[in-house]
C-alpha positions as CSV (number, residue, x, y, z in Angstrom):
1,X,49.4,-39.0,17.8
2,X,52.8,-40.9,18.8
3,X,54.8,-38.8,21.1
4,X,58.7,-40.0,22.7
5,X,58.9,-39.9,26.2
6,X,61.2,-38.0,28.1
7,X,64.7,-40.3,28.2
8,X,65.2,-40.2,32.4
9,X,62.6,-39.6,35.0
10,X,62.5,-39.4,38.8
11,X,60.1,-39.7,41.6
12,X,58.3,-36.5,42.3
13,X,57.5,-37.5,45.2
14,X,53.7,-36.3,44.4
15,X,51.0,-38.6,43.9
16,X,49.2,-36.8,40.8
17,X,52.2,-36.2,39.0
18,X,54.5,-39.5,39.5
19,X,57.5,-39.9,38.1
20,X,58.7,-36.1,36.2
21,X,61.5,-35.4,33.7
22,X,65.0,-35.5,35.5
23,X,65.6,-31.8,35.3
24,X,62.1,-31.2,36.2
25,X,61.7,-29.7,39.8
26,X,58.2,-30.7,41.8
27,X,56.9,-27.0,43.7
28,X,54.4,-25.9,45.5
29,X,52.8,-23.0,43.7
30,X,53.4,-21.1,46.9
31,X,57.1,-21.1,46.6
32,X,56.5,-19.3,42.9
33,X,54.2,-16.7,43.8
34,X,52.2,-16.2,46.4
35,X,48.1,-17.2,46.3
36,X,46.1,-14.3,46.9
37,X,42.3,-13.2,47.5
38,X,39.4,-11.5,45.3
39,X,38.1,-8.8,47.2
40,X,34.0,-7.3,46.7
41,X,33.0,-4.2,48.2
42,X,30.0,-4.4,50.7
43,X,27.0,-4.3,49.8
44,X,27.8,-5.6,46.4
45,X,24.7,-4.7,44.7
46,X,24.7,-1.4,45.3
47,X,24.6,0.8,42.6
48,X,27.3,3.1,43.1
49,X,30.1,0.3,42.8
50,X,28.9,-0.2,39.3
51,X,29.3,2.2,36.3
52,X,28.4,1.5,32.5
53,X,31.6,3.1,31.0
54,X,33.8,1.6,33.9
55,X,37.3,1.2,33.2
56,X,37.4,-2.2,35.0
57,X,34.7,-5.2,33.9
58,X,33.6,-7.0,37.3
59,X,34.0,-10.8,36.9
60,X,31.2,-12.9,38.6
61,X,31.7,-16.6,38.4
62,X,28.8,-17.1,36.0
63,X,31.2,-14.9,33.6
64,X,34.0,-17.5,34.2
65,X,31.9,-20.6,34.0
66,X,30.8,-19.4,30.3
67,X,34.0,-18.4,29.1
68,X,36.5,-20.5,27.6
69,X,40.5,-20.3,28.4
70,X,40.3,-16.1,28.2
71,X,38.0,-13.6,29.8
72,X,37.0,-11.1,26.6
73,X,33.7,-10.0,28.3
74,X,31.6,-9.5,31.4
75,X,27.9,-8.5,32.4
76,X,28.9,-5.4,34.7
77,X,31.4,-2.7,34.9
78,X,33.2,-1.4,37.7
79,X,33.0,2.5,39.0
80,X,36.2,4.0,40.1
81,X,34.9,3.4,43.5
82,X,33.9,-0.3,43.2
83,X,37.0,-0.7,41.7
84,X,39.1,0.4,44.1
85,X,37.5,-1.8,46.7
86,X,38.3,-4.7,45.0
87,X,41.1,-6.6,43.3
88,X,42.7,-5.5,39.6
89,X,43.6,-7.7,37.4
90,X,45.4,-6.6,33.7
91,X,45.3,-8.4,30.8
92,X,47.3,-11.3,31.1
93,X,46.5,-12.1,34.6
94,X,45.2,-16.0,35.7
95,X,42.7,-16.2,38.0
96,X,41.0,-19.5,39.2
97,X,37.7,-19.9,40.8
98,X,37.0,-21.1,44.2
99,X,33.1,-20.7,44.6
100,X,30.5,-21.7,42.1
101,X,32.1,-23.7,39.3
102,X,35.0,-24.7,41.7
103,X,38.3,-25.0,39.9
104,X,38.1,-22.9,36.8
105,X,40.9,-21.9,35.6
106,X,40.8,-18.2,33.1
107,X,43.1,-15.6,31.9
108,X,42.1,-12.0,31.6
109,X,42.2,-10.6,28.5
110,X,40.6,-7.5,29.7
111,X,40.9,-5.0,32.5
112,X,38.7,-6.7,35.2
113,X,38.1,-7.1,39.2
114,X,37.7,-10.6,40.9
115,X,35.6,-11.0,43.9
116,X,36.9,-13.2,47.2
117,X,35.3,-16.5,45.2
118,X,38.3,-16.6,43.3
119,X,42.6,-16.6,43.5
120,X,45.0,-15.1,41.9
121,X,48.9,-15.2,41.4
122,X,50.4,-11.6,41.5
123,X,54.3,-13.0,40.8
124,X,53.8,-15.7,38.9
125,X,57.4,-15.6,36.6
126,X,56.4,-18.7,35.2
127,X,54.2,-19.3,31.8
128,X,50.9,-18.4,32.6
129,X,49.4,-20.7,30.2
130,X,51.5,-24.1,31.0
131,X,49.8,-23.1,34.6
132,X,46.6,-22.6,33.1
133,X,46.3,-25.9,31.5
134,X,48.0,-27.6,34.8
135,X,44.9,-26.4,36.4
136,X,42.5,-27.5,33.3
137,X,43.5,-31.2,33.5
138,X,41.7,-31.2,37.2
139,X,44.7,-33.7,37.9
140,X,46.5,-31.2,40.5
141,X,42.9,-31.2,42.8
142,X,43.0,-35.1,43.7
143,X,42.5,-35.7,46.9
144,X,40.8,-31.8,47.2
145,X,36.9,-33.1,46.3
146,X,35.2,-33.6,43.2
147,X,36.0,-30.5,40.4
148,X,33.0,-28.7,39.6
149,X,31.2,-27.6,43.0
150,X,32.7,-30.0,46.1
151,X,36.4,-28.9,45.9
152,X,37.4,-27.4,49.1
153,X,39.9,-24.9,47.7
154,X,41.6,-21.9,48.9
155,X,44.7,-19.4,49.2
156,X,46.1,-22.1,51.6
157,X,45.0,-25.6,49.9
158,X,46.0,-24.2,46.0
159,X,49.1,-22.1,47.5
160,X,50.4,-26.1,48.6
161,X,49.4,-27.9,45.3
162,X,53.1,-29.7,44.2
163,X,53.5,-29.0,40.7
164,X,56.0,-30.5,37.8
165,X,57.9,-27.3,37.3
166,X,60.3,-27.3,33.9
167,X,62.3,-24.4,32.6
168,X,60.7,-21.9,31.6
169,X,61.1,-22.2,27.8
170,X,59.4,-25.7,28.0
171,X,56.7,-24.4,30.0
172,X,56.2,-22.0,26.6
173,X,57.0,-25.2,24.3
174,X,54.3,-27.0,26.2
175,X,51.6,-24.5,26.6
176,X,52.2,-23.8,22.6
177,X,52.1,-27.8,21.7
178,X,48.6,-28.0,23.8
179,X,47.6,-24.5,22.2
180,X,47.3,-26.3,19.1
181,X,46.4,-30.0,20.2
182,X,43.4,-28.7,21.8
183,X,42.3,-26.2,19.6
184,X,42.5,-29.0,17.0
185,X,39.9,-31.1,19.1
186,X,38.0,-28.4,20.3
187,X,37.0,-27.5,16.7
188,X,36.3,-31.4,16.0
189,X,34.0,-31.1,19.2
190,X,32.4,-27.8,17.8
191,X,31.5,-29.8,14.7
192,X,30.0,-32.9,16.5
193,X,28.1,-31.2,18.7
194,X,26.5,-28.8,16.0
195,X,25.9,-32.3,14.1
196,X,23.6,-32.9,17.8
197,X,21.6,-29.4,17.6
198,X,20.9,-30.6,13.7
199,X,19.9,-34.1,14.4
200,X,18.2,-32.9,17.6
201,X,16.0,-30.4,15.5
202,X,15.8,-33.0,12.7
203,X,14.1,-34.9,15.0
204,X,11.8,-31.9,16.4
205,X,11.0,-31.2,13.1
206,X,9.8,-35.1,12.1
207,X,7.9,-34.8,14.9
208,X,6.1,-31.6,14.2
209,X,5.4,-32.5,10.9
210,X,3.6,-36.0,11.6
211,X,1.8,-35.0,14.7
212,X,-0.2,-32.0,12.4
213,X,-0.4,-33.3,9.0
214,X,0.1,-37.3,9.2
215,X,2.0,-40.0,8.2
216,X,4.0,-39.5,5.0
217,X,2.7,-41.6,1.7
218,X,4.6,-44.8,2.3
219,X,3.9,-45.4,6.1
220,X,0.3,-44.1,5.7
221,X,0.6,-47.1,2.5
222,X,1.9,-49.3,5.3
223,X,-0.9,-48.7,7.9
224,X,-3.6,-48.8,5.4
225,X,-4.7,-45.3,5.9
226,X,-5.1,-42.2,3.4
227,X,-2.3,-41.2,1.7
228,X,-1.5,-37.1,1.3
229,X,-4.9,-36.1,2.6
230,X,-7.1,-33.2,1.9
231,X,-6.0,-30.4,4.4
232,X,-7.8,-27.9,6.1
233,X,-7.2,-24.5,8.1
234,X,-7.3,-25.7,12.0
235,X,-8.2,-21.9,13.0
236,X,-5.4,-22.0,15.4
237,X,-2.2,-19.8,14.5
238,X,0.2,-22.9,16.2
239,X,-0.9,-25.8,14.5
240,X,-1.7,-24.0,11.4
241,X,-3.2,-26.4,8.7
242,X,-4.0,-29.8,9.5
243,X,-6.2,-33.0,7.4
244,X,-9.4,-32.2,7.2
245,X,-10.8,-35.5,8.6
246,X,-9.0,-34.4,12.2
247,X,-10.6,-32.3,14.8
248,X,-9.1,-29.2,16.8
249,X,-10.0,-28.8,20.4
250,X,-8.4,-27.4,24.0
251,X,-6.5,-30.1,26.1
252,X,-9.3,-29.9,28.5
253,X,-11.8,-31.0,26.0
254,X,-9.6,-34.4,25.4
255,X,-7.8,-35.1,29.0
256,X,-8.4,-34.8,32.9
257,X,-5.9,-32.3,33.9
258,X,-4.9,-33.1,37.7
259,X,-2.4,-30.8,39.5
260,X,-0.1,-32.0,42.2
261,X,-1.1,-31.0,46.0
262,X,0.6,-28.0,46.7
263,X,2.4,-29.7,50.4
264,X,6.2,-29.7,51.1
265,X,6.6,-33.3,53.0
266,X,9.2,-34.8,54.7
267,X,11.7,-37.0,53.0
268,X,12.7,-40.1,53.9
269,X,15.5,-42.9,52.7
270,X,13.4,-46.0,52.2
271,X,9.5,-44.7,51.0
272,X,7.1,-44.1,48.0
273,X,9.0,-42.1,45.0
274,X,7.7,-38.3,44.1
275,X,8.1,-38.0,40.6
276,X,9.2,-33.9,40.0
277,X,10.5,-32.1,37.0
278,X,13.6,-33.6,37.4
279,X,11.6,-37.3,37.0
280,X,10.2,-35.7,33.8
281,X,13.3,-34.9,31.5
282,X,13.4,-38.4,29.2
283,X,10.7,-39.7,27.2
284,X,9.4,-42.2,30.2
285,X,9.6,-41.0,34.0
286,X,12.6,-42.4,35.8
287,X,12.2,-42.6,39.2
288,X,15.6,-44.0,39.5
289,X,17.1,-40.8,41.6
290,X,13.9,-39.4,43.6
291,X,13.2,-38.5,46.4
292,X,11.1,-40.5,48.7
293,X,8.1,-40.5,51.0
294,X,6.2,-42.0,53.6
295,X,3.2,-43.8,53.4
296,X,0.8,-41.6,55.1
297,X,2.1,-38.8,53.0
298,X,1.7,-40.8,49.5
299,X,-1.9,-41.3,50.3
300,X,-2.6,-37.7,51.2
301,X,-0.5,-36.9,47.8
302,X,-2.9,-39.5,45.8
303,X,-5.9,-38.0,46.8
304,X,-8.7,-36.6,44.2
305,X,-7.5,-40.0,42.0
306,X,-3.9,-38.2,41.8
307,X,-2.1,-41.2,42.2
308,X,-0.5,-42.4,38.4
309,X,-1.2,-45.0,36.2
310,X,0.7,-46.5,32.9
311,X,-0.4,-44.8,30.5
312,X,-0.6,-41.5,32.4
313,X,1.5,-38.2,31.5
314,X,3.8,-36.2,33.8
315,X,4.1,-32.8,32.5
316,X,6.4,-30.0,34.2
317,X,4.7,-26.5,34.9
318,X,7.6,-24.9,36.5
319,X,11.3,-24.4,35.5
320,X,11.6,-27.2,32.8
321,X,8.2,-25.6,31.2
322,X,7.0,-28.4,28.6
323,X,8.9,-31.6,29.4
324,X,6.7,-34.1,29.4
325,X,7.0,-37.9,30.5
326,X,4.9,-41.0,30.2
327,X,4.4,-43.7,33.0
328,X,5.5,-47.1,31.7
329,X,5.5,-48.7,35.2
330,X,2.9,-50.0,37.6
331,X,5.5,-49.4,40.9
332,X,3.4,-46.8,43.3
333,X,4.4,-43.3,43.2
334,X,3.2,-40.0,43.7
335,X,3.9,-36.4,42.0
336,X,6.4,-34.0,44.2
337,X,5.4,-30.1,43.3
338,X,5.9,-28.3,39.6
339,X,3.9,-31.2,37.6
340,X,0.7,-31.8,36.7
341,X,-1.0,-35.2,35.8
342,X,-2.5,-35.6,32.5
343,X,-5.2,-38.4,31.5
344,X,-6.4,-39.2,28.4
345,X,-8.1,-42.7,28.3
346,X,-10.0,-42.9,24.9
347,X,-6.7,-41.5,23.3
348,X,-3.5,-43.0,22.6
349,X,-0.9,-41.7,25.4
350,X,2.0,-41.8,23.1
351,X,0.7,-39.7,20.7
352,X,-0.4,-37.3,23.5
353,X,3.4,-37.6,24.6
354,X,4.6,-36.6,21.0
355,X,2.0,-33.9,20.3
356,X,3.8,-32.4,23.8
357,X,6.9,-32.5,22.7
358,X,6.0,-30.6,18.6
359,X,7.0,-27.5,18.1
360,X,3.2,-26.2,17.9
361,X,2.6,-27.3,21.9
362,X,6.0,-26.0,22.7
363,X,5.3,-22.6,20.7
364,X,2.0,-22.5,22.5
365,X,4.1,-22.6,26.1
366,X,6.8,-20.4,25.0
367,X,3.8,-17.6,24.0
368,X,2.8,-18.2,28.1
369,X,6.9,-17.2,28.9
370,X,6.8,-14.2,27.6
371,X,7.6,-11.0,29.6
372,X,7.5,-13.7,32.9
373,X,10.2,-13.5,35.3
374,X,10.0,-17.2,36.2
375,X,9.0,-20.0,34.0
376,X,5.8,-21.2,35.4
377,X,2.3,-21.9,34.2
378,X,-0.4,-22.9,35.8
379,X,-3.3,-26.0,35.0
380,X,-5.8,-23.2,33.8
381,X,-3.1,-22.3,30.9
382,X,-2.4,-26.2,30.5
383,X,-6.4,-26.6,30.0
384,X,-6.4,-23.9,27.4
385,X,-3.4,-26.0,25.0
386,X,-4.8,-26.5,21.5
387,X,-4.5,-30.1,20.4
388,X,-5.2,-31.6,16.9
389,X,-6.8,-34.9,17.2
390,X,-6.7,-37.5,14.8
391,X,-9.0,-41.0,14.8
392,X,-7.4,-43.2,17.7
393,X,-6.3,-46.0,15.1
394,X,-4.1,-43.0,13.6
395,X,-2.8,-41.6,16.4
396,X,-1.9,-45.2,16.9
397,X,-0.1,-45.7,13.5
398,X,1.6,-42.2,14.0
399,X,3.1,-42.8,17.3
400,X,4.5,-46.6,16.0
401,X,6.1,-44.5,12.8
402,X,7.8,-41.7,15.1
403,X,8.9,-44.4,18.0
404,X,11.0,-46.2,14.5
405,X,12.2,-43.0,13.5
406,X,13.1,-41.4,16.3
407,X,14.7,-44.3,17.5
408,X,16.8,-44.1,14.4
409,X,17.4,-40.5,15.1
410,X,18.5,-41.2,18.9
411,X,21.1,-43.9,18.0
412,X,23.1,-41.8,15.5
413,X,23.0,-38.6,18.4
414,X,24.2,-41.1,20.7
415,X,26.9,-42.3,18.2
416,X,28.1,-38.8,17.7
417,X,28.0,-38.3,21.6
418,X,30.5,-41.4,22.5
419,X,32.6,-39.7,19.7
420,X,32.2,-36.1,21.9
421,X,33.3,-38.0,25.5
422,X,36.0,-39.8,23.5
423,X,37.3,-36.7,22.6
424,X,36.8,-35.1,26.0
425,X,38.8,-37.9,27.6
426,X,41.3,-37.9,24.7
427,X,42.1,-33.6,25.3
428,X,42.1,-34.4,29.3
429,X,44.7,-37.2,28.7
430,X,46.6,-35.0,26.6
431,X,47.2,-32.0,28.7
432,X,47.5,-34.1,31.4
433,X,50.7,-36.1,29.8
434,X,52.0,-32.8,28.6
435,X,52.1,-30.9,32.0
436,X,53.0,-34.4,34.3
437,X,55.9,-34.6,31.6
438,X,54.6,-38.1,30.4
439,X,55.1,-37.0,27.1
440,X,58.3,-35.4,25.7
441,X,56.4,-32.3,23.0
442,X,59.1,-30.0,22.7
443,X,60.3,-31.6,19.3
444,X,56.2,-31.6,18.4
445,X,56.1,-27.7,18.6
446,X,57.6,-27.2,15.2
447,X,55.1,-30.0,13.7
């Protein structure tokens, strides 16, 4: 989209916003309404604050961070007490987060009280949504941290914010221009990212299907094994059938099993990695970002033959439940807490790491989730995973045919998620041109 330029500018005298329209005016926020305070009453989880049928919803910032530009809904309800300990807001109001997800902007479209992690402007005479979407371009918080969690904002540091201020019917012109811009790209990203979940569960799917029944007809052709085998019942609900010339058995039957040392130890800046859950996430551990060691602590951690070889699995126990990692590198390291080491020597560790990530092993751990308050499990439950097994020179062939086509798989979610940033950066750009008045939309409106 080609849109003019406004035909004189000035200095704004304000870094983030440069040069404004001539009849544009550069205020703080401060000088259009004051910046006031969310209030909680104390103790805040006490029950008597908090009432079902409550006229007011209570806003916590995990309600913020999940809603979009409105607030429709909330978790918890105010009593008549509770309410009047904290701050009202009516529909309509904006009200921007300062803890938690640090910069949020949202608009009540509901009844609701904020707590003192977030701001509010109680004479805002401006258009609340050309404010709104100032705030959503995170360009006004330069210089204030990073937006997300490490802005340092408050009544004081967002009351000061200099802001590109036009009259008030372009403020509507401009909110109503981005009102449909975004909402045009929002719905493109909606689509993309649905065509993720379906190529993501495309691939979960391929998966599933070779790791329990075998290659399809051509590749099986291709690798000079059986084609469309005789199946069998495996006797285990999660894998259901499977070819008859495979066996069934518990992990602990086909792997050592070894758990890390349960031992918090120190940290330093130049030592040994500790691979953790967070090591675990991709298909090959990436000890890129991990924390580090000494070298009297690694060889307490390697102890019992802990210490992990190529060929070796991480697999998380706690938290990330499931992911699963194989080690591709001979570099030293040693496992941090919430993983387990798996071994398999007389089977083929990719297979292994595929069979891990099927929707039968990952049924089996969601079965151990149930009615838990924290997602854990322990090696015992690990031991207990049932695991089809084909010959090795299959699992072989199997885990060639899923690295080709999940490698065709990844590339097109990783086209589709360029296009996603693309259009990310493309709706920040806009609103940011619309609000800094880099772009002239009011002619665009009526388009």
């Amino acid at each position: 989209m080609k849109l003019p330029a406004y035909p004189g500018t000035k200095p704004s005298g304000v870094e983030w916003l440069g040069d404004v329209p001539e009849h544009w005016e550069a205020k703080a926020i401060k000088w259009e309404s004051p910046v006031k305070r969310g209030a909680s009453p104390r103790p805040i989880d006490d029950e008597k604050f908090f009432d079902d049928d409550g006229e007011y919803a209570w806003v916590r910032i995990a309600d913020v961070t999940t809603a979009g530009a409105y607030l429709d809904t909330t978790e918890q309800r105010m009593s008549p007490l509770g309410s009047s300990l904290s701050v009202k807001l009516e529909p309509g109001a904006l009200f921007l987060s300062i803890a938690g997800t640090v910069g949020k902007p949202c608009i009540a479209k509901i009844k609701c009280c904020i707590h003192d992690g977030f701001v509010y402007f109680p004479h805002w005479k401006g258009d609340t949504k050309f404010l709104f979407y100032i705030f959503a371009s995170g360009e006004p918080y330069k210089g204030l941290g990073k937006m997300g969690t490490q802005l340092n904002l408050n009544t004081d540091t967002v009351g000061s914010i200099k802001i590109g201020l036009p009259p008030l019917s372009e403020q509507a012109a401009i909110a109503a221009f981005l009102d449909r811009e975004t909402g045009r790209v929002d719905r493109l990203l909606a689509k993309k990212r649905e065509l993720i979940e379906r190529l993501k569960e495309k691939r979960t799917a391929l998966i599933s299907r070779t790791v329990t029944r075998g290659l399809p007809p051509a590749a099986a052709r291709a690798a000079v094994l059986p084609e469309n085998p005789p199946l069998k019942p495996s006797g285990v609900e999660w894998l259901g059938e499977i070819p008859k010339h495979w066996e069934v058995a518990q992990l602990r039957r086909k792997a050592h099993i070894l758990d890390c040392k349960h031992r918090t130890v120190p940290f330093i800046d130049d030592g040994i990695p500790l691979a953790s859950i967070r090591e675990v996430h991709g298909f090959e551990v990436d000890l890129t970002n991990a924390k580090q060691t000494s070298e009297e602590e690694y060889l307490t951690l390697i102890e019992g033959d802990r210490r992990p070889r190529v060929g070796d699995i991480i697999y998380s126990r706690n938290a990330t439940v499931g992911d699963a990692a194989l080690v591709t590198t001979k570099e030293r390291f040693c496992m941090g807490q919430d993983v387990c080491l798996i071994r398999a020597p007389k089977h083929h560790a990719k297979f292994l790491l595929y069979l891990f990530r099927s929707l039968p092993l990952m049924e089996q751990v969601e079965s151990l989730m149930i009615g838990s308050t924290f997602r854990r499990i322990n090696v015992g439950q690990i031991h207990a995973f049932w695991i089809c097994v084909p010959p090795l020179s299959e699992q072989a062939a199997i885990a060639e045919y899923l690295d080709n086509e999940t490698a065709k798989l990844d590339a097109l979610v990783g086209k589709v998620e360029g296009a996603v940033e693309r259009l990310r950066e493309y709706r920040v750009a806009l609103v940011t041109a619309a609000v800094t008045g880099k772009i002239d939309v009011r002619e665009g409106v009526a388009a």
